[in-house]
N, C-alpha and C positions, 0 to 999 in steps of 0.2 A: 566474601561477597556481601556487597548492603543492602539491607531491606528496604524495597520499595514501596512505601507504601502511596496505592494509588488515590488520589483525588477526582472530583467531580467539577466542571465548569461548565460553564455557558457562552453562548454567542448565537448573534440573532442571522435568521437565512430564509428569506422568503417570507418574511414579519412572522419566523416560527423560531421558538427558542431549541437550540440546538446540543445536546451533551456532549461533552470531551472528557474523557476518560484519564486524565493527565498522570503519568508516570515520570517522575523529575529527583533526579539522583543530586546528591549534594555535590553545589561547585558554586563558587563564584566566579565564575566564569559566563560568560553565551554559551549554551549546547548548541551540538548538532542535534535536530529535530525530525522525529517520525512520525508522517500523521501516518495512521492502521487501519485500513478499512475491511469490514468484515464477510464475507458469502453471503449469499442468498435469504439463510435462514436468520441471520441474525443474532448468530451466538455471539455475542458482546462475552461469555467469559470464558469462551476459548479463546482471545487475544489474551486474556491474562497472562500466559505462561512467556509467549513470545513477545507482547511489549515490558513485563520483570524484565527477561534476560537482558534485552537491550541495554533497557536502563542502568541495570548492573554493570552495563559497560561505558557507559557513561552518552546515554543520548536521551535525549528529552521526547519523550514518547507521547502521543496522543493517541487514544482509540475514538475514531469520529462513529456518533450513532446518525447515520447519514438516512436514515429513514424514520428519524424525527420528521424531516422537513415534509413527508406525506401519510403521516399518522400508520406506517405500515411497519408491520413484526415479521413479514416471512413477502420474499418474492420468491417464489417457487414454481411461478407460470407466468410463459414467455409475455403474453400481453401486461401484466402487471410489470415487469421490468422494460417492458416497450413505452411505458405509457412513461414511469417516471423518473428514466434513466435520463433524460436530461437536467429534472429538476436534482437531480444526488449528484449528476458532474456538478453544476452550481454551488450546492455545499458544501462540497470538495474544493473548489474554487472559494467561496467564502473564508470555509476554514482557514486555509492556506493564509489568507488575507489577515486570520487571527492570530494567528501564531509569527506570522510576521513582526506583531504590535505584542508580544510577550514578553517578557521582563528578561523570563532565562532563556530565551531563543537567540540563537542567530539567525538572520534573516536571510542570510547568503549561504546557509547550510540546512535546507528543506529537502527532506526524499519521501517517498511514497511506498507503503508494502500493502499490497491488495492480496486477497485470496480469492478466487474463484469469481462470484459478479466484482469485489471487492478490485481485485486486478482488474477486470475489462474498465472499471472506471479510472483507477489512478493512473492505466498505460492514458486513455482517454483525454485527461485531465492534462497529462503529461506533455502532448502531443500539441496544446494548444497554450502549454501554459512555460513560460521560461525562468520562473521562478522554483519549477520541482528540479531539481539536479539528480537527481536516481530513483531507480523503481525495483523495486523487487518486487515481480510478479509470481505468486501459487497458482499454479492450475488454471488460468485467466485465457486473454490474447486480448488485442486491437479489433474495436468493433471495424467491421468494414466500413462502415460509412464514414469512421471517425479519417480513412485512409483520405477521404477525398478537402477533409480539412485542415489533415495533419499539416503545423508549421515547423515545426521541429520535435527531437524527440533528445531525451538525455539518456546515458547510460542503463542498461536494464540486465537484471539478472532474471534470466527465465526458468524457471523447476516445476516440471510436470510429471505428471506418471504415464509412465508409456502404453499403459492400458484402461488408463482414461476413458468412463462410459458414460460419464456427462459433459464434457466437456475434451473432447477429441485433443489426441498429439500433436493432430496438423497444425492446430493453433500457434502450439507453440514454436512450428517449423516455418509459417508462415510468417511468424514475428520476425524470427530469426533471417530469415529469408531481406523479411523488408530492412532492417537494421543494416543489414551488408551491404547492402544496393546505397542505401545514404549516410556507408561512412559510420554510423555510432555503434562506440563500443558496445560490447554488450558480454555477459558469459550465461551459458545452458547447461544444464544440467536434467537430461530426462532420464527417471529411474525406470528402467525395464521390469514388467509385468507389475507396477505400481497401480492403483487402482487412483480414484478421484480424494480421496481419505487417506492419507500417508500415516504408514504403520510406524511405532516410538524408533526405529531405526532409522529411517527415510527421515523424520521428523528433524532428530540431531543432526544428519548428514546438513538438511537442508538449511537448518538455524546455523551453522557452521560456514555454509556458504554466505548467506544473509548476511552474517555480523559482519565477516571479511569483506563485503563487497561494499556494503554500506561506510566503512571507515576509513574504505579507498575510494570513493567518489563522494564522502562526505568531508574528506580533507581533514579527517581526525587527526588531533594531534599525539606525536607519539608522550606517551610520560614516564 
C-alpha cells in the first residue's frame, strides 16, 4: 500500500481563508474526490486514518477545516451549531467549487463523508447541491428543515450505532425512510448496542462498507 503523505491548501470562503487537508495518491490520471468533514469537536486528526486508507485506494481525499470560516475549534452546544451551520453548508458549497478547479480532480466524481455534525452538513449540502454524487454518512441524519428545501438527493450510505446517546437511531431510520419515498439508492447499516464512538471493530466493518460504496457511486474504475 503507498504512503500518503498528507498536504495543506487553501481557499478563500466568506473573505476567510479556508484549510484542506489534501491526501492525493499518485496517478496521472483525474481522481475520484472526497471532501471529509469532521464532528462537532473538531478532531481534524482523527480523519487521518480514514482519508490514508481512501487514498491508498486511489481517491483524492480532502479533509475540509470548515470552522475556519467562524474562528471556532468545538461546536459542542446546540445554539453554536444553530447560529453557524448555514455559514459551514457554504464552505462545504465553496469547497466543492474548489476541488472542481483542481488539477488531479474529476469534477464529475465528487462524494461526501461527514461524521456526526460533519454528516448533518454533507447530507445538507447534498440535498441542494447536484454536483456531490454520494455521501457516506457516520452517526449524522438530514436536518429537518433542510427536508423542506431538499431538491434532490444522491446515493447515501447510512452507519449508525443502534445505541446512539447523542445523536438517536431514528435519525438514521428517518433518512432511510425519506430515501425510499424518493426513489434514491441508498445501503444502512446500523450496528446493535453500538454507542455514538465506534469501537476498532465496528470501525473496520464500517471503512469496509465506505470504500465499497464510495467506488460504486464513484464509478471507480476497475484496474
Amino acid at each position: 500500500m503507498p504512503t500518503i503523505a498528507p498536504s495543506q491548501q487553501t481557499f478563500q470562503s466568506g473573505s476567510k481563508p479556508i484549510r484542506l487537508d489534501a491526501y492525493l495518491p499518485e496517478s496521472d490520471a483525474k481522481l475520484p474526490a472526497v471532501l471529509a468533514l469532521y464532528g462537532s469537536g473538531g478532531g481534524v486528526d482523527g480523519m487521518n486514518e480514514p482519508a490514508t486508507m481512501l487514498a491508498a485506494q486511489g481517491f483524492a481525499v480532502f479533509v475540509l477545516h470548515y470552522f475556519d470560516r467562524t474562528d471556532t475549534t468545538q461546536a459542542t452546544d446546540k445554539q453554536t451549531i444553530f447560529r453557524h451551520f448555514p455559514a459551514w453548508g457554504k464552505t462545504v458549497w465553496d469547497a466543492i467549487s474548489h476541488l472542481e478547479q483542481h488539477p488531479r480532480v474529476d469534477p464529475n466524481r465528487i462524494g461526501l463523508l461527514g461524521f456526526s455534525l460533519g454528516a448533518y452538513l454533507a447530507l445538507s449540502v447534498a440535498s441542494v447541491d447536484s454536483r456531490v454524487k454520494a455521501v457516506v454518512e457516520f452517526f449524522g441524519g438530514l436536518p429537518k428543515e433542510m427536508k423542506l428545501f431538499m431538491r434532490r438527493l444522491c446515493p447515501v450510505l447510512i452507519l449508525h450505532g443502534g445505541a446512539d446517546p447523542t445523536i438517536p437511531v431514528g435519525e438514521a431510520y428517518d433518512l432511510q425512510n425519506l430515501l425510499e419515498k424518493k426513489g434514491i439508492p441508498y445501503e444502512i447499516k446500523i450496528y446493535p448496542g453500538v454507542g455514538h464512538l465506534f469501537d476498532s471493530k465496528t470501525w473496520q466493518d464500517a471503512g469496509l462498507r465506505s470504500l465499497q460504496f464510495l467506488k460504486k457511486y464513484l464509478a471507480f474504475p476497475e484496474t
